[in-house]
C-alpha positions in Angstrom: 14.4 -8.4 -30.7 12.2 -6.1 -28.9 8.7 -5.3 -31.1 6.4 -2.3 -30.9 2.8 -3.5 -29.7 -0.2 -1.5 -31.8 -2.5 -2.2 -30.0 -3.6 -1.8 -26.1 -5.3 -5.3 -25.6 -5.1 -8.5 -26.6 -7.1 -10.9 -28.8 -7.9 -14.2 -27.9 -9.2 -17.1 -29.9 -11.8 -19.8 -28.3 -12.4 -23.3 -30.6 -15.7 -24.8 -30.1 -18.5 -27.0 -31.4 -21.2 -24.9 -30.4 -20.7 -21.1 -31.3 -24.6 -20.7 -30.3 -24.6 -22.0 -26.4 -21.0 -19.9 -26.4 -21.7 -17.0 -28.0 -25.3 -16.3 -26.0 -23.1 -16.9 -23.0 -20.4 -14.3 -24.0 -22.7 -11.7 -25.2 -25.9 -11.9 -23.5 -24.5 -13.5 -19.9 -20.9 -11.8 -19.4 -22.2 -8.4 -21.4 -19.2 -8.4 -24.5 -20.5 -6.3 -27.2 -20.7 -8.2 -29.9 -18.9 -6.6 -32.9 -19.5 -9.5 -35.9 -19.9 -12.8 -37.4 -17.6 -13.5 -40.5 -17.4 -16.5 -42.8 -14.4 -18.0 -43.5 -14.8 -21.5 -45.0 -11.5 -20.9 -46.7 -10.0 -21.7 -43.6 -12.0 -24.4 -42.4 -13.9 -21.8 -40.1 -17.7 -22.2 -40.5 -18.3 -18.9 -38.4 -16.1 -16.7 -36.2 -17.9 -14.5 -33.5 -16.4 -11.2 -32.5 -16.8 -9.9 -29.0 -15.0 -6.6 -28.1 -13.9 -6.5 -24.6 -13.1 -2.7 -24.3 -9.7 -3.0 -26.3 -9.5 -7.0 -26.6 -11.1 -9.2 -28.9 -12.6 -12.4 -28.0 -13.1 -14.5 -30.8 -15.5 -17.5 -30.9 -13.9 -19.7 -33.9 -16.9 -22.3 -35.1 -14.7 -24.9 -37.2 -16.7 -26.4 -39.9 -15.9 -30.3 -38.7 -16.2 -31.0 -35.4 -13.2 -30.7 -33.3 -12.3 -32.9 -30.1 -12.3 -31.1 -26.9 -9.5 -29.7 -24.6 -8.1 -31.2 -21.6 -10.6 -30.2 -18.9 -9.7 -29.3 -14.8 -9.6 -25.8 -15.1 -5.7 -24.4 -14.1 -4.5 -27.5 -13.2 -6.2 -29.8 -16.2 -2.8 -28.8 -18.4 -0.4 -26.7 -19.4 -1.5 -23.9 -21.7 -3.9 -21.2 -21.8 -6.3 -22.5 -19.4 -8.8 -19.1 -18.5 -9.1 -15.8 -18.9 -9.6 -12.9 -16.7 -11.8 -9.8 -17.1 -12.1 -6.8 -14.6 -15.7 -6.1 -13.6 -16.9 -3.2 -11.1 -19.2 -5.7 -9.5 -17.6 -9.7 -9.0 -20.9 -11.0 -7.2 -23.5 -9.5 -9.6 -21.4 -11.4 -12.3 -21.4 -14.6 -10.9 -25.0 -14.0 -10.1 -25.8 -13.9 -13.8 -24.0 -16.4 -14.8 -25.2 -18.5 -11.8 -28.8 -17.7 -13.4 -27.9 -18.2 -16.8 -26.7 -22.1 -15.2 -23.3 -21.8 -15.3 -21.2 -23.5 -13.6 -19.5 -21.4 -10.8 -15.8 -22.5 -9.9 -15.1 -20.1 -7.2 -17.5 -18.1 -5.6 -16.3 -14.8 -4.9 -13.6 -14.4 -2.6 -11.2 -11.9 -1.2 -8.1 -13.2 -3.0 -5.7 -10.2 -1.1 -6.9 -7.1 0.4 -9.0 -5.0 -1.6 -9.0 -7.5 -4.9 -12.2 -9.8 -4.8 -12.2 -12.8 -7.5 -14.5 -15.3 -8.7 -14.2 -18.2 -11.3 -16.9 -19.9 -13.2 -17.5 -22.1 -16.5 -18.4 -20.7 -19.7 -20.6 -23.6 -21.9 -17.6 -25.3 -23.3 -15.5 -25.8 -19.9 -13.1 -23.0 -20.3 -12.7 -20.6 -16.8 -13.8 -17.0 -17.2 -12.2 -15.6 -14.0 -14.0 -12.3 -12.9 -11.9 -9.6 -10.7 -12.9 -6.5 -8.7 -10.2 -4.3 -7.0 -11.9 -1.7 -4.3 
């Protein structure tokens, strides 16, 4: 049954053990404004960080027990959501700051097809955070 989507972007949920390495590396290295931090014990949620991503939300879910971690290797570690991709005017100065920020960088930027430059790196928890620049 087809559904009416109400909003224009997407929000995506990251589960970690250290909401402060990935939240200074969300806000303060990539440059997502951050829009809140909410409570919700109820749900077994010590702390969940908001990041607005023009019209997505990147949520950094803090459970209040530790969790174990995801299958590593990137796109080919496993099935599932394995990275996500955000369009930047400049790929290299990107990378740069995350390079300088000691992240580690997957891909260096490369010209995936003509005209479309990409780059992959790490955020603190393992996931990919693919960056993408179209000329």
């Amino acid at each position: 049954m087809p559904r009416t989507i109400t909003k224009p972007g997407l929000d995506l949920g990251i589960v970690t053990n250290d909401g402060d390495a990935m939240l200074e590396f969300y806000r303060d290295v990539v440059g997502l404004e951050f829009e809140a931090t909410m409570k919700l014990e109820a749900l077994g949620i010590a702390r969940m960080d908001r990041l607005r991503c023009n019209d997505s939300l990147l949520k950094l879910v803090t459970p209040i027990a530790d969790v174990s971690a995801g299958p590593g290797g990137g796109i080919a570690g496993a099935t599932g959501l394995r990275y996500l991709t955000m369009a930047v005017d400049d790929v290299r100065a990107a990378v740069a700051d995350c390079e300088e920020a000691g992240a580690p960088i997957v891909w260096p930027p490369l010209e995936a097809r003509p005209g479309v430059t990409i780059a992959m790196v790490e955020d603190p928890d393992g996931n990919w955070v693919e960056f993408i620049q179209t000329s």
